[in-house]
N, C-alpha and C positions, 0 to 999 in steps of 0.2 A: 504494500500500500504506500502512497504518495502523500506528500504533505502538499500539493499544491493548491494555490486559490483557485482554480478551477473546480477543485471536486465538487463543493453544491451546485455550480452551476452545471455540472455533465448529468446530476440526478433527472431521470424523464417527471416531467409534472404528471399527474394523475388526476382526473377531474370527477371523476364518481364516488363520491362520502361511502355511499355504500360499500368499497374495493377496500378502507380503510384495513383492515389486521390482514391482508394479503400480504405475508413474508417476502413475496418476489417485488412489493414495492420498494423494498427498506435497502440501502448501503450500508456498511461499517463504514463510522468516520475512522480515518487514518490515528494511528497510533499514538504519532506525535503531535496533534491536538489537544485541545483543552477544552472542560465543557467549564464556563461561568454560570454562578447562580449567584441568586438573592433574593431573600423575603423579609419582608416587616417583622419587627419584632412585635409581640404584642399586637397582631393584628385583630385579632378579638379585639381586644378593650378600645382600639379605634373606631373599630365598626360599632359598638355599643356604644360610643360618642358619639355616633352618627359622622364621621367623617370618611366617607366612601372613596369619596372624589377623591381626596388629599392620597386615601392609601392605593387606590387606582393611578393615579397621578406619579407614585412613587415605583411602580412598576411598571408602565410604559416610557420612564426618563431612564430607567435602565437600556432600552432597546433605542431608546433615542436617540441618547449617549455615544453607545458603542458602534450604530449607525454611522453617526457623523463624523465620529472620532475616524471609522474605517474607510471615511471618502465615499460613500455607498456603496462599498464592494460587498457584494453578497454574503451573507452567511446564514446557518439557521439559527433561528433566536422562534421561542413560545414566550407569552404572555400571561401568566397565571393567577390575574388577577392583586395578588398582594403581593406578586414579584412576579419574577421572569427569568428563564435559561436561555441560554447559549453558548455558541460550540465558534471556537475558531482556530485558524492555521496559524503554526508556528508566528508567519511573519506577521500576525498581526497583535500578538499575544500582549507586549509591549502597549500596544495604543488601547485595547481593549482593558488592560488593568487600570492604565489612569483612566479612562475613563469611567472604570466599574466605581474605581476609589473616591474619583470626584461626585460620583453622582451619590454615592453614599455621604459623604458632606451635606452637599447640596438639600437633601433627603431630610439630615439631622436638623440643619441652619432655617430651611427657609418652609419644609413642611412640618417642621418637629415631631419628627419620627424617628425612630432607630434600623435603620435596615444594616442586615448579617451581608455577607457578600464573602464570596470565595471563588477561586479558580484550580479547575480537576483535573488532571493529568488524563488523558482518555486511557495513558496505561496501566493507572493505579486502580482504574475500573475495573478493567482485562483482570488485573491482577486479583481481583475477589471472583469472580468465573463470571460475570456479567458483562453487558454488550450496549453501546452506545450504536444506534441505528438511525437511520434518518429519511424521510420520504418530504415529497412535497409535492402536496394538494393545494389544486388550484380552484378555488371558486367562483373563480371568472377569468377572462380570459387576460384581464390587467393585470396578476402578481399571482404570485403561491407563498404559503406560510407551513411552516416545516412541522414534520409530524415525528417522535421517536417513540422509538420501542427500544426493550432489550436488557432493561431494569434499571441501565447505570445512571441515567438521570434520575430518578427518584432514590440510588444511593447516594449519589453525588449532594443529594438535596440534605439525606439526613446525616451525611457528614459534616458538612457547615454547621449544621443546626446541632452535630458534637462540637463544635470549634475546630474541625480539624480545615486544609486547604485554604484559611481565612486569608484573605487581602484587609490592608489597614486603609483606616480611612485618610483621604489626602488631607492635608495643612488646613484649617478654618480659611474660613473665607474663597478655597478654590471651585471655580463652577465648571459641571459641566457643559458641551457645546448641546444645549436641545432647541438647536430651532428646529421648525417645526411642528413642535410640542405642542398642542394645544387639548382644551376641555371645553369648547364653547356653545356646544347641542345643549337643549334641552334635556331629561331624562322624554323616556318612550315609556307611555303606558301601554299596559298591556291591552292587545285589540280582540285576543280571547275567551280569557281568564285570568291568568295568571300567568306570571313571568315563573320558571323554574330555574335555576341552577344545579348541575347535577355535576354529579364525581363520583367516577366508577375507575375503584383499582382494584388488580387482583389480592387476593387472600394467601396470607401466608400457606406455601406449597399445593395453591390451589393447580389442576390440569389444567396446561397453557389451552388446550384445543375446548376444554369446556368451557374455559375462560372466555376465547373468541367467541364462541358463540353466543354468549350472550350478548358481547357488546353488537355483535350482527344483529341481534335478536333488539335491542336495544334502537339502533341505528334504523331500524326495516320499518318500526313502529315510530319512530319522528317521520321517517321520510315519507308516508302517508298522511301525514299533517300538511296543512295548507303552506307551501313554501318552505317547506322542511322545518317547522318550528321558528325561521326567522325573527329574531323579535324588534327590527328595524323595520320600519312603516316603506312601504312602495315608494310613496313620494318621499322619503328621505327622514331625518328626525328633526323637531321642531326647534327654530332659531329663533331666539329673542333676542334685545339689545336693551339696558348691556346683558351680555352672558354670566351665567352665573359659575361659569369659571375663569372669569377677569384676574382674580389675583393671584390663583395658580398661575396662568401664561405671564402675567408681570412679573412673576417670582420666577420661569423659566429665562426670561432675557439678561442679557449678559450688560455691567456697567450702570453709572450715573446711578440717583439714588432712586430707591423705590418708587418715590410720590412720581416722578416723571415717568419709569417704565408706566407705571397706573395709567398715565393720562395718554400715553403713546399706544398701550394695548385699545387705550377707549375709543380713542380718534378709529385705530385700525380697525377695530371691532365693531364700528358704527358704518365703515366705507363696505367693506363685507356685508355687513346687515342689511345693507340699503342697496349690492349687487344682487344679493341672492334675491330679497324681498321683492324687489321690480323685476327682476330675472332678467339683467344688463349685460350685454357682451361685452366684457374689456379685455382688449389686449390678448385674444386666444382663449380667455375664459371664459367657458361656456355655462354657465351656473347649470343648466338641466341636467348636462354631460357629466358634471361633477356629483350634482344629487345621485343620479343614477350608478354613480361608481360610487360612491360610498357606500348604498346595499349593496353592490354586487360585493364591495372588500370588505364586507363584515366579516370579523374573526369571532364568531359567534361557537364553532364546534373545534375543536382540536383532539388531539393525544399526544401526551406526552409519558408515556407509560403508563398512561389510566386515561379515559376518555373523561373529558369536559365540557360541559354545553350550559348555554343559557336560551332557555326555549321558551318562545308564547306559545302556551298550550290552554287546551281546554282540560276542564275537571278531569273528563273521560281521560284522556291521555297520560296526565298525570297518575292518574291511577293503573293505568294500563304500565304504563313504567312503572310504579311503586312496587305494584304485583310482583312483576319479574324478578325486580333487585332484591326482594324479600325473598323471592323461593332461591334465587344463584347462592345470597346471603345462608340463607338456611343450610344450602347444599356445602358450603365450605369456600364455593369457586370467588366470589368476590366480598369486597369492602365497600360501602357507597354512603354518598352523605348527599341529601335532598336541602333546597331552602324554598323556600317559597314567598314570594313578595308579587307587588301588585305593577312594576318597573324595571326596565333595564336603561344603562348606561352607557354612552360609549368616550372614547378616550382618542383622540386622533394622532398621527404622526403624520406630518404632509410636508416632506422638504420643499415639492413644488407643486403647487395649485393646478400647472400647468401637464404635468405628466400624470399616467393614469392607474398609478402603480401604488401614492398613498393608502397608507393600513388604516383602520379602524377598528380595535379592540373593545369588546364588549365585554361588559359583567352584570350582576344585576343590583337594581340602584336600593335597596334598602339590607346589604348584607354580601348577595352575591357568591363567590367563589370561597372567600374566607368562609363563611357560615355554612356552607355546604361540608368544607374541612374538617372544621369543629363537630360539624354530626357528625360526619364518618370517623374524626378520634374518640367521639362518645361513645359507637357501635365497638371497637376494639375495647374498650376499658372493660 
């Protein structure tokens, strides 16, 4: 195997949700890689604060981060709600630690959080008999967002959270580069029922084959749902001015003191408001073209060693999933943690308005992916 920055890019995209736990989509990343992580500390008693945004917020400046830091050269990186993974080649190893380290600053300073943050030898994974694998699904035909199997990201995960592979945080006062970054949607009510958050990992020495099948089993029953459980509205999620993530994105910009980033997000936040609202072409920006790619680039379902989704479902559905998770649960093959709220959220990263490839990371807006967590460590206790 090669360390080259090629490799994600030679991975074929896959575009059927349903192909998901099909082994023939998955690569080994190369040896001499590294996967990064980070999560909130105490992301419970954030979310019991009610502060969503801020801990959503703290998990897509990691991918933000490491993004700009890397020039936009490709890599795979998940979103996970109260943090985020990612994998990178030797040569970038360097710009992805300051940056891991600055955004963990940044994180403490200006959202007053503590986020963990480490970087994992993808051989010291090998070295416990697990596999760092990697696929990428594409949900439109503008970008893909990487999907792993294999175990070693969720060991990777709970060695940080031993202390072990730890990155320190950089110097007070260092930022990292998140343009881009922004929070400025409305939350999306739900247009079913209910907004779900689900997390489904396997069970200590559950059968990998029993295992997939559920999550097929799992997968088969959203994708009978209207739009696969989508919980982004057709015409896009709702914009107000000002946004009520104004001083997140003020707290993203680099320099001069606060009160001006404020009124500089305001001014920009108002000229946007008033493209999108009239639906004005400026300058190659087509406001409809962009609505319309934001649902198509929702990061709404992933895996990352255990399937993840925030879905608008109806009661039926909900239940129809619960059922399942309950009988696999009983059976030994999986772990699962439900939340259930009446909202989901989303979180953008948009280097350029102009290109068609910006992400949008979903979670659900009154708990989401942390609180799905916490039940599924409640079922283990």
């Amino acid at each position: 195997m090669t360390s080259g920055e090629s490799f994600y890019g030679g991975i074929p995209v896959f575009r059927g949700f349903t192909s998901l736990m099909d082994p023939a989509l998955y690569a080994p990343l190369p040896d001499d890689w590294s996967i990064g992580v980070a999560d909130i500390v105490d992301s419970t008693k954030a979310i019991a604060a009610q502060r969503y945004k801020a801990v959503n917020m703290a998990g897509a400046a990691v991918i933000a981060a490491v993004t700009n830091a890397l020039e936009g050269r490709e890599f795979p990186f998940v979103f996970g709600g109260d943090g985020a993974s990612f994998a990178v080649a030797p040569s970038d190893l360097g710009a992805a630690r300051e940056a891991l380290a600055a955004t963990a600053t940044w994180v403490r300073e200006d959202l007053e959080l503590k986020m963990r943050i480490a970087l994992v030898p993808v051989s010291a994974i090998r070295a416990q008999g697990l596999d760092v694998r990697v696929a990428r699904f594409g949900p439109s035909a503008n970008l893909s967002y990487a999907m792993f199997s294999g175990g070693g990201l969720a060991w990777a995960d709970a060695a940080m959270k031993r202390g072990e592979f730890a990155v320190a945080e950089a110097p007070a006062g260092t930022q990292p580069d998140l343009s881009g970054l922004s929070c400025r949607f409305e939350v999306m009510p739900s247009a079913r029922g209910l907004i779900l958050s689900v997390l489904v990992m396997p069970a200590r020495g559950a059968d990998p084959h029993a295992f997939r099948q559920v999550i097929e089993d799992i997968i088969h029953l959203v994708e009978r749902s209207p739009d696969g459980g989508r919980p982004v509205p057709p015409q896009g999620p709702p914009l107000k001015w000002p946004p009520q993530g104004l001083e997140f994105e003020a707290r993203t910009r680099r320099g001069g003191p606060l009160l001006a980033r404020r009124a500089s997000v305001l001014a920009y936040t108002l000229f946007v408001y008033l493209i999108m609202r009239f639906d004005l072409n400026v300058g190659g920006f087509v406001p409809n073209v962009y609505k319309r790619q934001v649902v198509e680039n929702s990061d709404f379902r992933k895996y990352d060693d255990g399937l993840r989704m925030i879905l608008d479902c109806t009661p039926q559905l909900e239940r129809a999933l619960s059922d399942r998770l309950a009988a696999a649960a009983r059976d030994g093959v999986v772990r699962y943690g439900l939340h259930r709220q009446d909202a989901a959220m989303m979180t953008c990263f948009t280097p350029s308005a102009l290109r068609s490839d910006h992400v949008h990371f979903i979670d659900g807006a009154r708990g989401g992916y942390a609180s799905a967590a916490t039940a599924l460590k409640a079922m283990m206790a």
